[in-house]
C-alpha positions as CSV (number, residue, x, y, z in Angstrom):
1,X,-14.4,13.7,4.6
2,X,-11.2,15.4,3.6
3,X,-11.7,18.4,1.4
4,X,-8.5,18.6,-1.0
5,X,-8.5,22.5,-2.8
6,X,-6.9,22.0,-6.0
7,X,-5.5,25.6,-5.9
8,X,-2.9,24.7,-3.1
9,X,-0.5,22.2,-4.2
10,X,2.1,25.2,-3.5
11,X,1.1,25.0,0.2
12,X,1.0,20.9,0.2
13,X,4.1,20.8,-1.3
14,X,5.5,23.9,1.5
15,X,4.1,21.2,4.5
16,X,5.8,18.2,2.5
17,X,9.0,19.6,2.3
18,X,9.1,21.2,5.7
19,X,11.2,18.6,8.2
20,X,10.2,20.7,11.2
21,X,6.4,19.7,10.8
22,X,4.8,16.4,12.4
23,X,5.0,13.5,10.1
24,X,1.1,13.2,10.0
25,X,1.2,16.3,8.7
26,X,3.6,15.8,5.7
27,X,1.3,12.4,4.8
28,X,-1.4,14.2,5.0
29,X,0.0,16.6,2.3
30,X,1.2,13.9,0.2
31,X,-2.4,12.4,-0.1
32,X,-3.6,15.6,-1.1
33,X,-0.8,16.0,-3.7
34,X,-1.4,12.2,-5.0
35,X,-5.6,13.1,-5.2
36,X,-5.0,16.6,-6.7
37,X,-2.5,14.3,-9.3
38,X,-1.3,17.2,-11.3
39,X,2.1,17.6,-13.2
40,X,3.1,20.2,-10.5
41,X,1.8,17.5,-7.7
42,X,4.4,15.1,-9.8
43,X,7.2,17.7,-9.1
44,X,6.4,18.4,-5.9
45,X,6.9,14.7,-4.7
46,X,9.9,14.2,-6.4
47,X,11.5,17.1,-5.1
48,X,10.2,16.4,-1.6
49,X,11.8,12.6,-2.0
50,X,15.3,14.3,-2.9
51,X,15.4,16.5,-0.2
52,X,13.7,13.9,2.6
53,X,16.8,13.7,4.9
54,X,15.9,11.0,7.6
55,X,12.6,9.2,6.7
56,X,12.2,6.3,4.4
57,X,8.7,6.3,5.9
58,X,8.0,9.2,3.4
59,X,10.0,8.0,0.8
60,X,8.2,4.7,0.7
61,X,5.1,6.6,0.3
62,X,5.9,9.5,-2.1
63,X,6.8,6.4,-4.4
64,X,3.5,4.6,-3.6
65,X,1.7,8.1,-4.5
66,X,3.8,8.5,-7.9
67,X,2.8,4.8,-8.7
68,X,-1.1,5.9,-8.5
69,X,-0.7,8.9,-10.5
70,X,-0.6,7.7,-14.0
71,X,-3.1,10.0,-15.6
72,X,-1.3,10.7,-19.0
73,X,1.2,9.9,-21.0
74,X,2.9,12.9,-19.8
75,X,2.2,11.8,-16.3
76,X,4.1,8.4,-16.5
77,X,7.1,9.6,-18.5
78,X,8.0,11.9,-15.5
79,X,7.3,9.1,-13.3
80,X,9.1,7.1,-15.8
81,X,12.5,9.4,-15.4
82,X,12.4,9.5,-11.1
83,X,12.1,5.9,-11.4
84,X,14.2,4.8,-13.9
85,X,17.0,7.6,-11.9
86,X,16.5,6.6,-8.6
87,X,16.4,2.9,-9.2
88,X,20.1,2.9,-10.0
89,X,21.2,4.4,-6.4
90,X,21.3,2.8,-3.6
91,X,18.1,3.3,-1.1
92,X,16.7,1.6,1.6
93,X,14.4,-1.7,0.5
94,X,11.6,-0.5,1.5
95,X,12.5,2.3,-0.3
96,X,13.0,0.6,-4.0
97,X,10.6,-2.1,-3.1
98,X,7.8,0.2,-3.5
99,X,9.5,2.3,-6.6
100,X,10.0,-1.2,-8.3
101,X,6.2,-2.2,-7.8
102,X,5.1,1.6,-9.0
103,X,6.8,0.2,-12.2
104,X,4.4,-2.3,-12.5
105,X,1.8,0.0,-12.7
106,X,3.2,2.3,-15.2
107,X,3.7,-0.9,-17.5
108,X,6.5,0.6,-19.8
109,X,8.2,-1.4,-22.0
110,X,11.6,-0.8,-20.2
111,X,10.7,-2.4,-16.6
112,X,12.6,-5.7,-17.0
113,X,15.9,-4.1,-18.3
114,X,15.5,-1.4,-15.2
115,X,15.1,-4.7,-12.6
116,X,18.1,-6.3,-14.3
117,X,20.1,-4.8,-11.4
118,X,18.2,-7.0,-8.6
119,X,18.9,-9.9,-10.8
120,X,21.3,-11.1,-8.0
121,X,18.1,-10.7,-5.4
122,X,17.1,-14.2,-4.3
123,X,15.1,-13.4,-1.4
124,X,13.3,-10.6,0.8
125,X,11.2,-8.0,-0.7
126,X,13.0,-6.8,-3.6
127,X,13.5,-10.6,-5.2
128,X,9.8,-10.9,-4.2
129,X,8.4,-7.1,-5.6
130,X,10.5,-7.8,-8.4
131,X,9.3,-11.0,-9.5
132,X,5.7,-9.7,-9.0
133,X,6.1,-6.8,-11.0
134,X,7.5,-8.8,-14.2
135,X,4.3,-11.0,-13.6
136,X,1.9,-8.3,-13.6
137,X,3.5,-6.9,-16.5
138,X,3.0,-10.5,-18.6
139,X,-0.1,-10.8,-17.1
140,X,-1.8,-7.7,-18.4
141,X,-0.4,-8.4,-21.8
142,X,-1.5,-11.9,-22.2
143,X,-4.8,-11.0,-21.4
144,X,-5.1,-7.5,-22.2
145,X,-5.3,-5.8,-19.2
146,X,-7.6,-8.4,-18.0
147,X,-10.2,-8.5,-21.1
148,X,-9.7,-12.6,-22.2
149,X,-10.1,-13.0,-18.4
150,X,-13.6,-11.1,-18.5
151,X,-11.9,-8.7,-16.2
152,X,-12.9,-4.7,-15.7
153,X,-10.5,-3.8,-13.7
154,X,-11.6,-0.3,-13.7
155,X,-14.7,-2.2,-12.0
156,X,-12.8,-3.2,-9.0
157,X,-14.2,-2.2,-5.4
158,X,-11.1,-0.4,-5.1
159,X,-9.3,2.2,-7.7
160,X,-5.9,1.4,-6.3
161,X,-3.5,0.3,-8.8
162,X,-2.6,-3.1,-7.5
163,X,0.7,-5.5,-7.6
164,X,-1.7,-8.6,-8.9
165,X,-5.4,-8.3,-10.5
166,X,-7.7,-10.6,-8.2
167,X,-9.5,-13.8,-10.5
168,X,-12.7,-13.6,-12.0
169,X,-14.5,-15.7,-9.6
170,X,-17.6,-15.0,-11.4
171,X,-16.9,-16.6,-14.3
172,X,-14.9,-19.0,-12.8
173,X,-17.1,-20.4,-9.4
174,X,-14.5,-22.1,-7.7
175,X,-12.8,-18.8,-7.0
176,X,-15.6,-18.0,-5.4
177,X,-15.0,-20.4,-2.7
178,X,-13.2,-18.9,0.5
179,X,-11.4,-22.5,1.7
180,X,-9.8,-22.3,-1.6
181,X,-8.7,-18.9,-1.8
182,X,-7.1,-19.3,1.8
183,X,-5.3,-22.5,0.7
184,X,-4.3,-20.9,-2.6
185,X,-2.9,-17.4,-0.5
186,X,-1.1,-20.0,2.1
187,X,0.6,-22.1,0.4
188,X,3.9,-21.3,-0.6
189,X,5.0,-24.4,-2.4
190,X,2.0,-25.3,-4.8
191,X,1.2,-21.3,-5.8
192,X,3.7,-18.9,-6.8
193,X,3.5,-15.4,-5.0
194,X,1.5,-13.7,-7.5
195,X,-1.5,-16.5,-7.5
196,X,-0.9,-16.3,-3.9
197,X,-1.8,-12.4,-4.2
198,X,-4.1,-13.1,-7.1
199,X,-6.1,-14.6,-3.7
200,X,-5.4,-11.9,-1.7
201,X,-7.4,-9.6,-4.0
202,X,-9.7,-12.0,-5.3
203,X,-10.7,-12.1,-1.0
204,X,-10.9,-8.5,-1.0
205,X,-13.7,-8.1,-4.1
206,X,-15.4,-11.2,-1.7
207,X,-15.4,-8.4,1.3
208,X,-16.9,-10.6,3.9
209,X,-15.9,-11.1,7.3
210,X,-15.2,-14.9,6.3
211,X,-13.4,-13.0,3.5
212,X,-10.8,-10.7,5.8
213,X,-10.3,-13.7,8.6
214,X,-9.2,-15.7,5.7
215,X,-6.9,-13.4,4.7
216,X,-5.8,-12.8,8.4
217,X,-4.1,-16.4,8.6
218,X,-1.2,-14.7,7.2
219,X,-0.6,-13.1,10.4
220,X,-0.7,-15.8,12.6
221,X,2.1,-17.6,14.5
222,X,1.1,-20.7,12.9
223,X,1.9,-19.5,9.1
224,X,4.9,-17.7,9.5
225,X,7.1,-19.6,7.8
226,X,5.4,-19.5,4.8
227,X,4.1,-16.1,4.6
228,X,6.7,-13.4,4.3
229,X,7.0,-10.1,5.1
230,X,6.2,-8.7,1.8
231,X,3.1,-10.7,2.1
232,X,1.9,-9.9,5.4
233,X,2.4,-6.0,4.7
234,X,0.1,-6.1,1.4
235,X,-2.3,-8.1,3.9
236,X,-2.7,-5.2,6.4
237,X,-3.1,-3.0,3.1
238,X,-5.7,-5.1,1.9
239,X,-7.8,-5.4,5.1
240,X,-7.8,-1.5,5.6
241,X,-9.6,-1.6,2.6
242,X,-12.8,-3.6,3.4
243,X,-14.1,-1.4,5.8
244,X,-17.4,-2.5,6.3
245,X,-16.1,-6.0,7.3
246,X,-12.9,-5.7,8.7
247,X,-13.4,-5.3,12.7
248,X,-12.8,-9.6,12.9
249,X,-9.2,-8.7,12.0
250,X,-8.0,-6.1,14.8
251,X,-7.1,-9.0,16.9
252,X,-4.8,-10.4,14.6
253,X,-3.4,-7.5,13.4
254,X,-2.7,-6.3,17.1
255,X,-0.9,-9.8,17.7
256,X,1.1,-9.0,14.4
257,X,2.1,-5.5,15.1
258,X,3.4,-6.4,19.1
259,X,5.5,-9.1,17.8
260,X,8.9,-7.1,17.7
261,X,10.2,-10.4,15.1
262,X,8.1,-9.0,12.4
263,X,10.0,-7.0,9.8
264,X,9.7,-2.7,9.9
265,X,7.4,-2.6,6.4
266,X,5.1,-5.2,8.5
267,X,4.5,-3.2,11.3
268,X,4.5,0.1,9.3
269,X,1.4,-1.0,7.1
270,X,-0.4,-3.0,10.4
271,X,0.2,0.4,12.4
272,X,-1.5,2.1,9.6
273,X,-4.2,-0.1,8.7
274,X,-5.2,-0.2,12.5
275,X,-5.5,3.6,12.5
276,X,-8.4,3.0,10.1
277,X,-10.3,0.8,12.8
278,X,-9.7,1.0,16.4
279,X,-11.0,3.5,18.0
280,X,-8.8,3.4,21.1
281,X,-5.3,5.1,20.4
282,X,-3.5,4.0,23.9
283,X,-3.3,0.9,21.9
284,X,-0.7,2.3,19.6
285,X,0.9,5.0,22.1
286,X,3.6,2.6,23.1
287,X,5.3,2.0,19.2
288,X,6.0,5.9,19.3
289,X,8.8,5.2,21.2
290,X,9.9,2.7,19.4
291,X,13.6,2.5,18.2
292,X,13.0,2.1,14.7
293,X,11.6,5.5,12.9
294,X,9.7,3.5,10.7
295,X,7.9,2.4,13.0
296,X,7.5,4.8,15.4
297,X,6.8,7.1,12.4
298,X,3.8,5.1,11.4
299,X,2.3,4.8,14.9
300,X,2.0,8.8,14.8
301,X,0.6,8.5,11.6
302,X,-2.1,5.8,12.5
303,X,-2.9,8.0,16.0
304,X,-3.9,10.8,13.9
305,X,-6.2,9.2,11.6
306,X,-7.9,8.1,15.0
307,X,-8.3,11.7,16.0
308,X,-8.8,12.4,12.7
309,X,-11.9,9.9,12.4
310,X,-13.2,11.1,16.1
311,X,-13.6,14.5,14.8
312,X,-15.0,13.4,11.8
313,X,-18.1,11.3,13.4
314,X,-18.7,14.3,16.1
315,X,-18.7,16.8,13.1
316,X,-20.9,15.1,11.4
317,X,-22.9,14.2,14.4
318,X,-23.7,18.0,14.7
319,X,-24.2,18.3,11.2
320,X,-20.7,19.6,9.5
321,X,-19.3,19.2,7.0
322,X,-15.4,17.7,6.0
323,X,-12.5,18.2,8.5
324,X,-8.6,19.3,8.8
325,X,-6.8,16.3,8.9
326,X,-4.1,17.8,11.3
């Protein structure tokens, strides 16, 4: 258990800003900064972005933290302003990728004139985040935010603000079925990409082991061609999520990550997502060397939520309470 002490955003933001500490250590700092969620926690990340010099590893993720801090109205017009500012500069996809799907969050009524500019995008993760974000967008007004679905999505298994609601397979039974879900999430022809994620998330409110292998035949060989990068990395995202079922899917993820044909935001997220599982860091050691700083960058980060998680079961073990994540 992480304890986060709303009185420090000053020192968070010191450790976020500060190059010459570990990586894990900035994360870590961001997290607390996104839970804390606090005007100054806004500033703080945006200044850290603008004066990140090499990673777009924290970049990435300052813009994913901005995109689940819409508390207020006050909140998302400062959002609003890094977004709409930093969206006309030139960045890194991974980068705008996750500053463009932040937008779909915030829902403002400006999005689709801001993503005119990737109008010429007709393929990667920028066409593809693009064209999910205007769908979320529709989505949540032709149904109001999910109500003429019978969707709560404040009632979701998990608070993240998502690129794609999951169906109501409650009310409607044959999204309940698992064979269906995987068909609907692999096929790339019959289903656009946001039924395809609609799936995805629909599989993660199942959270069964049937459930996350399903969701694993993204990663295979087999389904490359058909699942794409942008894809595959919201699948690792996903799985991290269902922790009580998601041990079936270390193989496959451990196949995914070695594959050294699988895009940078790929890796990054299976790194990640297998720091929330496996027990065994030597499995990871060998992407900290790795050529590409996003990667190697995210195998330092998914080592030290290992440690972190070691500490955390032999502090509770003697009766303890939370734990430094660094």
């Amino acid at each position: 258990m992480i304890i986060i002490d709303h009185s420090k955003v000053p020192e968070y933001a010191q450790t976020l800003i500060d190059n010459t500490r570990r990586i894990p250590d900035r994360v870590n700092s961001l997290f607390c900064l996104r839970t804390v969620a606090s005007i100054d926690a806004i500033d703080a990340l945006i200044k850290a972005f603008y004066n990140e010099p090499t990673s777009d590893l924290l970049r990435h993720e300052i813009c994913y933290c901005l995109g689940q801090m819409d508390k207020s109205p006050e909140h998302i017009a400062k959002i609003q302003a890094f977004f709409d500012k930093i969206l006309l500069e030139d960045y890194p996809q991974i980068v705008l990728h996750e500053a463009v799907e932040a937008l779909g969050n915030l829902n403002q009524d400006n999005t689709f004139k801001l993503l005119e500019r990737f109008n010429q995008e007709r393929d990667g993760i920028l066409y593809e985040t693009c064209f999910l974000t205007k769908k979320l967008i529709e989505w949540k007004k032709e149904t109001d935010n999910g109500k003429s679905e019978g969707l709560n999505l404040s009632k979701l298994r998990c608070s993240t603000n998502d690129p794609a609601p999951p169906f109501n397979y409650k009310r409607r039974p044959e999204y309940a079925s698992i064979p269906y879900l995987q068909q609907i999430l692999l096929d790339n022809e019959k289903y656009d990409l946001f039924e395809r994620y609609r799936a995805l998330f629909t599989l993660r409110e199942i959270n069964t082991e049937e459930a996350a292998i399903a969701i694993c035949q993204c990663m295979t060989l087999e389904n490359s061609k058909t699942c794409s990068d942008l894809l595959k990395h919201e699948v690792a995202f996903v799985l991290a999520q269902m922790e009580d079922v998601f041990m079936p899917a270390v193989p496959y993820l451990l196949e995914c990550v070695r594959n050294p044909a699988e895009a940078p935001i790929v890796r990054h997220e299976v790194l990640i997502c297998l720091g929330e599982m496996i027990k065994d860091k030597t499995l990871l050691e060998p992407f900290l060397s790795n050529e590409d700083l996003i990667v190697s960058q995210s195998a330092e980060s998914a080592i030290n939520l290992i440690e972190y998680r070691a500490r955390c079961a032999e502090q509770e073990a003697l009766g303890g309470a939370g734990v430094s994540k660094e």
